[in-house]
N, C-alpha and C positions, 0 to 999 in steps of 0.2 A: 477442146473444151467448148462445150455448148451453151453460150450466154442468150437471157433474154433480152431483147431490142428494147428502147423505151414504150415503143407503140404496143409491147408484148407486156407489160405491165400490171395492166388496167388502171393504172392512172390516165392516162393519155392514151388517145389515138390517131391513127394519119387521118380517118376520114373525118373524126371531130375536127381537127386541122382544117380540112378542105371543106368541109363546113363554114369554119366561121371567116375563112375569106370571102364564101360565098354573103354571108350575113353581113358582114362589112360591105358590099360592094367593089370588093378587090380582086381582078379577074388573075390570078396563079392558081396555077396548074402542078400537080406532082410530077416532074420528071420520073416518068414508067421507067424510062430504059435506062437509065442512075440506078433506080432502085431495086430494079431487077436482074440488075446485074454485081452492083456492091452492096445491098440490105443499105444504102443512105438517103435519106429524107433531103430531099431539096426541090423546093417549090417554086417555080420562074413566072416572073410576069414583067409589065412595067411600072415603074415609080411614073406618077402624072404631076406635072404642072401645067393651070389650064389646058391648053392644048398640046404641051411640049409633051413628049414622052421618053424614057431611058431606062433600057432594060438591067432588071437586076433579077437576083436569085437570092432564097431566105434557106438558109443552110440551118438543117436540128442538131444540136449534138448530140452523144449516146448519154451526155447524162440530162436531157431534158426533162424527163420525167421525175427527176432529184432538184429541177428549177433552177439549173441552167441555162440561160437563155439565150435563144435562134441570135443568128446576124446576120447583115446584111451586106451583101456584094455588088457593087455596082461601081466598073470599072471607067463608066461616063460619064460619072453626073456630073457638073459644071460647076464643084464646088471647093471655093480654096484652103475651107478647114475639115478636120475632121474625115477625110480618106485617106488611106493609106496607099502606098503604091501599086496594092494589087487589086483596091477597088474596095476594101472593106470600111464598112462606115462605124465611124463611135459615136454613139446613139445613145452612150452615157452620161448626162450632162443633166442639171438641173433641171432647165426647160422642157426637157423632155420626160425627166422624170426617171424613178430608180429600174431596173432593167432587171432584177431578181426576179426568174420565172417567166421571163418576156416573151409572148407569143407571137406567131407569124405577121396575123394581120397587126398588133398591136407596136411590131419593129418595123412595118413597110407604112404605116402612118407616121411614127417619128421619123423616118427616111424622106420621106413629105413634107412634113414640117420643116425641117432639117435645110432642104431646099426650098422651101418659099422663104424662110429666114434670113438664108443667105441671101436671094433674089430681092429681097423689098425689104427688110428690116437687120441690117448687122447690127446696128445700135444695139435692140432689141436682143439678138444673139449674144452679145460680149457682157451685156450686163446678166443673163440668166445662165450662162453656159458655167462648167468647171474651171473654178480659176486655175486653169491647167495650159501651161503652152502646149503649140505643134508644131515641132517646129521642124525643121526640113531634114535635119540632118538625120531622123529617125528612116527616112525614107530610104536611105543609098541602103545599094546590096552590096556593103562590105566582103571582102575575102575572110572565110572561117578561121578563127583563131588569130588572125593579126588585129595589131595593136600597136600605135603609135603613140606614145605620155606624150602632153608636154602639162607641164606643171609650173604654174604661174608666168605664162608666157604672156606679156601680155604689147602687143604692137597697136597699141590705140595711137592715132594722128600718122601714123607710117603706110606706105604702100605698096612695096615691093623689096624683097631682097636676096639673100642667101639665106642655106642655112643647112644643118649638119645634124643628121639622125642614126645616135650610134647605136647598130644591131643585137639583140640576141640571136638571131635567126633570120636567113632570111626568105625561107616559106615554110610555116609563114611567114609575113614581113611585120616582126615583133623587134621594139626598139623605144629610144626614147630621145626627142629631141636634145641636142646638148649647146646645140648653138646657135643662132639669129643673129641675122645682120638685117639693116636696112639700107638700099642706096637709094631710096626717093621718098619723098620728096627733101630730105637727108642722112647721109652718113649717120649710121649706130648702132652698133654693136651690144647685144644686150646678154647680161650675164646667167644664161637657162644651165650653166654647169652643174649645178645640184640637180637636173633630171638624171644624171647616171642613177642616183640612189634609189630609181622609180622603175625604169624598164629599161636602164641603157646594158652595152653591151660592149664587146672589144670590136666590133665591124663597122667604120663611121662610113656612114653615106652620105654626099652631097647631094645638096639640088638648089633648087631656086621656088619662092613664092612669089603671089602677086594678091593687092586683094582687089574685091568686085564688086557692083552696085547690088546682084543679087546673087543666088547659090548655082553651080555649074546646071544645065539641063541632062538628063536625062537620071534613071536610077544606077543601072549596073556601069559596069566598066566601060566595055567598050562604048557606051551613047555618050559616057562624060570625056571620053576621050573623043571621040567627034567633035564633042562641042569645042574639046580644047586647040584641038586644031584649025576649026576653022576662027576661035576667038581667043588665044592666046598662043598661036603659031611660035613664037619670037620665044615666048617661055620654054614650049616644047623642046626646042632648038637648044639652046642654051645647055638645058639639063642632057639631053642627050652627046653632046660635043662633049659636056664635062663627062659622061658614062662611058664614054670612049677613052679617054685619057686617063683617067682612074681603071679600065682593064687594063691597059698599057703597062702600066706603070706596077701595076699590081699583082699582073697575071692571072685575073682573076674575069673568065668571062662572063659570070653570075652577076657581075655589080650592074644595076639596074638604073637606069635616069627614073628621077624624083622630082614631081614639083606639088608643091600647095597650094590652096586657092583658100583666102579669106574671105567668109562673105557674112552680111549680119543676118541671122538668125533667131527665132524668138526663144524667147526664156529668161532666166529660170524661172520667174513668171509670165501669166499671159500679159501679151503687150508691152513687156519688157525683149528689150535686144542687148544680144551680146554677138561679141565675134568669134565665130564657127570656122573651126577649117578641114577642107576635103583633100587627100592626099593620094595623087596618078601616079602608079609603077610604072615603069615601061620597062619589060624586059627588052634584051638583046637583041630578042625573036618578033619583039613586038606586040608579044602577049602584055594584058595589061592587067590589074588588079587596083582596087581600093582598101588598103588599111584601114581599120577603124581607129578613128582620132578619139583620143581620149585626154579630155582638157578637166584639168585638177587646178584647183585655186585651194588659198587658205581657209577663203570663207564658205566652202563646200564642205568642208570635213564636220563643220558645226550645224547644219541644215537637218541632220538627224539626229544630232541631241547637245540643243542647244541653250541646255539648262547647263553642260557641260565645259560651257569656253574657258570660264576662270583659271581651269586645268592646266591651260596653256602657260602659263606663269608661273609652276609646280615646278619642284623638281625632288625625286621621289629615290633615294637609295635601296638597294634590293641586295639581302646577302644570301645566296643562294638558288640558281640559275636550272635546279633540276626537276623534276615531274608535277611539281607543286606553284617554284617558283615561273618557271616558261612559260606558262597559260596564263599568271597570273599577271606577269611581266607586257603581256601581248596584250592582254586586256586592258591595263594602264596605257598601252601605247593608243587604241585603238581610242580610248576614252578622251584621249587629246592632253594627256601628263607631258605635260614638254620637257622638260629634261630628266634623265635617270642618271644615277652609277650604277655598273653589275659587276657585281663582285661574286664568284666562283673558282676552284679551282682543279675544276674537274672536267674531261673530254668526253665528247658528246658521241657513245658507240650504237653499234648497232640493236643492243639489245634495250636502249632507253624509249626506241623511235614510240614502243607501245604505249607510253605515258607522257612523250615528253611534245611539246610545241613543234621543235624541228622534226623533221623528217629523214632517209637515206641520204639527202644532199648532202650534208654536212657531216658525214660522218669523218671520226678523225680532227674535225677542227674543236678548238678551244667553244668549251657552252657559252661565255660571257662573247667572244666574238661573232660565232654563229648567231646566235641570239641579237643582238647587237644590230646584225645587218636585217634581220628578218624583223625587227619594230621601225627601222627605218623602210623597209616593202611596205610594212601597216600603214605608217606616219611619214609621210617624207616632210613633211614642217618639224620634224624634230628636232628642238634646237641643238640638242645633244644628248648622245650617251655614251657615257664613259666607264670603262672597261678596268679590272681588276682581275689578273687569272690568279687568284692566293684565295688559303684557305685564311679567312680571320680570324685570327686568335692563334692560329695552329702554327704547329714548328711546320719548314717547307725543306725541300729537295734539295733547295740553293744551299749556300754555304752559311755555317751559322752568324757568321758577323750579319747578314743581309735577315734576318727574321725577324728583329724587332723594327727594322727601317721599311718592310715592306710592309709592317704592320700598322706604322706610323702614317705611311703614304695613304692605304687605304682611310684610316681615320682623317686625315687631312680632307679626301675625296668625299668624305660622307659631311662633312663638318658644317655646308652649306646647302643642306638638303633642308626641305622642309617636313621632311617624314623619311624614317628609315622602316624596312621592312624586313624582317629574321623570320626567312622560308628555310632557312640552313639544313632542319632538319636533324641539328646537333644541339647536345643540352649547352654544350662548354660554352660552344661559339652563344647561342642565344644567352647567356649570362654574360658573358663576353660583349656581346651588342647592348644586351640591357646596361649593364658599366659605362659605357662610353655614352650611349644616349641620356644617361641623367649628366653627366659631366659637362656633355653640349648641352644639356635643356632643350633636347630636340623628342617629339613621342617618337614609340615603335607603335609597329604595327609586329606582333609577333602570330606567326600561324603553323601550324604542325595540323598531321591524319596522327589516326593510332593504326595498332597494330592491321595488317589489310584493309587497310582504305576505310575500315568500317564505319568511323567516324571522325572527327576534329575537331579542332578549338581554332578561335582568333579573339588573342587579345589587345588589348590597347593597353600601353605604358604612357601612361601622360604624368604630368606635374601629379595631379594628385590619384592616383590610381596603380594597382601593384604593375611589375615584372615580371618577368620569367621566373627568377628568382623566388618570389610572393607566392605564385602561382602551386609552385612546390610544395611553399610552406602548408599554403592556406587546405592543398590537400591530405595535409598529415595533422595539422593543425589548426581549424576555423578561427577565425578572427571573431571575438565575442561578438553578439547580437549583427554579425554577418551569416546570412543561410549559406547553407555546405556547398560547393562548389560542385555542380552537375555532374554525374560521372557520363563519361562518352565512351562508346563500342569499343570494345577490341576483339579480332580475332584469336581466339585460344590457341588456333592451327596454324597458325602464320609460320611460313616460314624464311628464313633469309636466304636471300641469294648474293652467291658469292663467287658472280660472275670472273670477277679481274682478282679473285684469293678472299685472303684472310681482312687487307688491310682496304677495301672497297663493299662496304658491305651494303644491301638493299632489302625490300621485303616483297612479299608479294603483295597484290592489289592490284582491283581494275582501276584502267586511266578515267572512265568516266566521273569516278569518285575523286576522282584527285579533281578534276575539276570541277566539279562541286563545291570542293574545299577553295578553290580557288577563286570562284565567281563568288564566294560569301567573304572574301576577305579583299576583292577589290571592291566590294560593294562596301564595307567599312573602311578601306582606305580613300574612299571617296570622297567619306562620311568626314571622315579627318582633315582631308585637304580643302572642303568645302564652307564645312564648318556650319551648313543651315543656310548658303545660300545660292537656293536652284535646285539643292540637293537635301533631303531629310538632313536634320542632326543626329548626333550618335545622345543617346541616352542608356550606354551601358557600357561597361568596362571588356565582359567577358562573352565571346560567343559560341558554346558547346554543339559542337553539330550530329547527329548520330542518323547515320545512311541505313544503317542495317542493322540484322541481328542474324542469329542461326535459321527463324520463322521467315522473317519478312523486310521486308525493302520498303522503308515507310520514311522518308529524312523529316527530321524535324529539328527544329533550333529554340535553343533555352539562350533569353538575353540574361545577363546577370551583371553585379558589381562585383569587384575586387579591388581591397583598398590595400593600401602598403601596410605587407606584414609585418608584425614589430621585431620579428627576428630574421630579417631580412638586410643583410651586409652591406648590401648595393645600393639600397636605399636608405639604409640610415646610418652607412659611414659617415 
């Protein structure tokens, strides 16, 4: 395929380029033999202070002529913010001004700037720049795909100790811290056990950390492992005596010495420090590697929406664990809902994976289990989710003295929820939920697709607004001087699938649709658990969704009321 270059355009071209360096007084030159041998634009000269000079290069991209704009390379320049480890400069910062469309000469004068700032005026720098840290740890050339959690680790006033990171794999070298000790400047043992729920594994590895006045020198592996030998020798030692003893023991000649190094770091804003840790493999061989550390707190999960915290105090009952409810379930988890119950009683096969949350992992396990462990991956601050495999309302498998006792337990499980949610799917069970939720005085949240995904509803059951139940009536029956209750899509063609027989029935539908249906009913379960504050209020009862039709694929939502129909058993028993 034969594409135009940007310079091929006529928007832009290389000698307008070299032009207007020349017009700026900026002596770059087009590397000929770059561009004549790869069709890439890169321009070399020197960046000037007074008389100091540092060569760099202004690299185009292929979409410059769309205003994208050039950057700058300059693997010398003498400055402590804003380069990266291979020389690139971030030229996007206030003082410098916005970078959309930014041209040659116009990026090798804020690379000037950039450096006389840092040389005569930081002051000046930290008050105009992006209030954005840089902080070091961006720089290590980490091993692909590893990953070290630790989650809410935190060794502040400590300096040195053990500690234990139990594996998924180990190359890559994916894992998650599970234990910390200190021996200096005292004895303590700190409880990181809840990282298993994050990235831990069945493979525990030893090591030892230490921490530092600044961050280890060099970027890749093997330079930080120099550094560590000739400045923490006694560490190296230690973790490797113990990677000896642990193959021994083990029979395992893979198990590699591990150590850490704390050092303070800037962020999460600029001029704010936290403490950063970098983690040395040392295989067998001697090969070495760096894991990328990945440090999780509670107060990071709210940084992206932190209209959201209140959430955390929620705890939100779910009956129904399948193609509707799993997306909807993750999404509460993700939204920061702190406690759930999942109540389902159905196993998670292989022909759900196209609609459902989970994936091939879990086939064969329990959906409320599966599920279960997969919002705690989302959330690992979850204070809890607890587990139901029974169908509610339903006779079960067990023996019949135990169906009304299990059906009692779930009710118990749901009874100190601040919101229950009937994804079920089923009329009985959702009249079933509606019954027990006016008994608690607790609302539903009830939601269903129709026939092939084409459409849906979400309603709200509160003190004064219908059921599931109502919902029925009010479509065979309108409630005087209430408007008729929106009609929603159905596919005419639908048909069931009856993958596991007669007594397992399903439809067809695509999963995008179902999540549709399902980000419009955490978006009202939200609405419910917030109440108006941080978060919209709800000012409607009922939410008719319609995805499609046999023409066209157009989603639209009708808010509506629904008040408690008067022939309505559940509510006005």
């Amino acid at each position: 395929m034969v594409r135009r270059r940007w310079w091929e355009t006529g928007e832009r071209s290389i000698e307008d380029e070299a032009a207007a360096f020349v017009a700026a007084g900026l002596a770059f030159q087009l590397d000929q033999g770059l561009f004549a041998a790869n069709q890439v634009v890169v321009f070399r000269g020197d960046l000037r202070l007074g008389d100091r000079r540092v060569a760099a290069e202004v690299r185009y991209p292929p979409a410059y002529a769309d205003d994208e704009p050039v950057v700058v390379y300059a693997p010398d320049l003498p400055i402590g913010r804003h380069r990266g480890r291979d020389g690139l400069l971030c030229l996007d910062h206030p003082v410098l001004g916005e970078t959309s469309g930014m041209g040659g000469p116009e990026a090798v004068t804020r690379a000037e700037r950039l450096w006389w700032l840092w040389d005569n005026d930081r002051a000046q720098l930290g008050e105009e720049e992006a209030p954005a840290p840089d902080p070091r740890a961006n720089q290590y050339l980490h091993d692909e795909s590893s990953a070290v959690t630790l989650r809410d680790v935190d060794v502040s006033g400590l300096d040195e100790g053990n500690m234990r990171v139990n594996l998924v794999s180990l190359r890559p070298f994916r894992g998650g811290v599970t234990f910390v000790s200190a021996t200096a400047p005292r004895q303590r043992d700190l409880a990181v056990e809840a990282n298993r729920a994050v990235l831990g594994g069945n493979l525990p590895v030893g090591g030892f950390w230490r921490r530092g006045a600044r961050a280890p020198e060099g970027f890749d592996a093997p330079a930080v492992y120099s550094w560590a030998r000739a400045n923490a020798a006694d560490l190296l030692e230690q973790a490797t005596n113990l990677a000896e003893v642990d193959r021994g023991l083990r029979h395992m000649a893979e198990i590699p010495a591990l150590v850490g190094f704390v050092y303070p770091d800037e962020g999460p804003g600029r001029g704010e420090v936290h403490d950063q840790w970098l983690f040395l493999v040392v295989e067998h061989d001697n090969s070495v590697s760096l894991p990328r550390p990945i440090l999780l707190s509670e107060d990071e999960r709210w940084v992206r929406q932190p209209q959201l915290r209140p959430l955390a105090d929620k705890k939100v009952g779910l009956i129904g664990a399948g193609a509707l409810g799993s997306p909807l379930a993750a999404s509460l988890a993700r939204a920061g809902v702190g406690s759930h119950v999942l109540v389902d009683h159905d196993l998670f096969l292989a022909g759900n994976r196209v609609r459902h949350e989970l994936d091939l992992a879990d086939v064969g396990n329990a959906k409320v289990g599966a599920l279960a462990s997969h919002m705690h991956r989302i959330d690992p601050w979850l204070t809890q989710v607890a587990i139901a495999s029974a169908r509610f309302g339903g006779a079960t498998s067990s023996s019949a003295a135990d169906v009304q006792r299990l059906d009692d337990r779930v009710a118990e499980m749901l009874a100190d929820c601040d919101l229950i949610v009937n994804a079920s799917a089923h009329t009985a069970t959702g009249y079933h939920v509606s019954r027990l939720a006016r008994h608690l005085g607790i609302d539903v949240v009830h939601t269903w697709v129709s026939a092939g995904a084409w459409g849906g509803r979400v309603l709200v059951q509160s003190s004064d607004s219908g059921c599931a139940l109502c919902l029925a009536w009010a479509q065979v029956e309108p409630v005087a001087g209430v408007d008729r209750v929106p009609e929603v899509a159905d596919d005419p063609d639908v048909r069931e699938v009856l993958e596991r027989g007669c007594g397992d029935p399903t439809f067809t539908g695509p999963g995008f649709e179902l999540l549709d249906a399902a980000a419009a009913a955490a978006r009202v379960v939200v609405q419910c658990l917030l109440g108006g504050d941080g978060y919209p209020a709800r000012d409607f009862d009922l939410v008719t969704l319609n995805f499609r039709d046999r023409t066209s694929a157009r989603p639209s939502a009708v808010y509506s009321a629904l008040p408690i129909h008067p022939k309505c058993s559940i509510c006005n028993g």
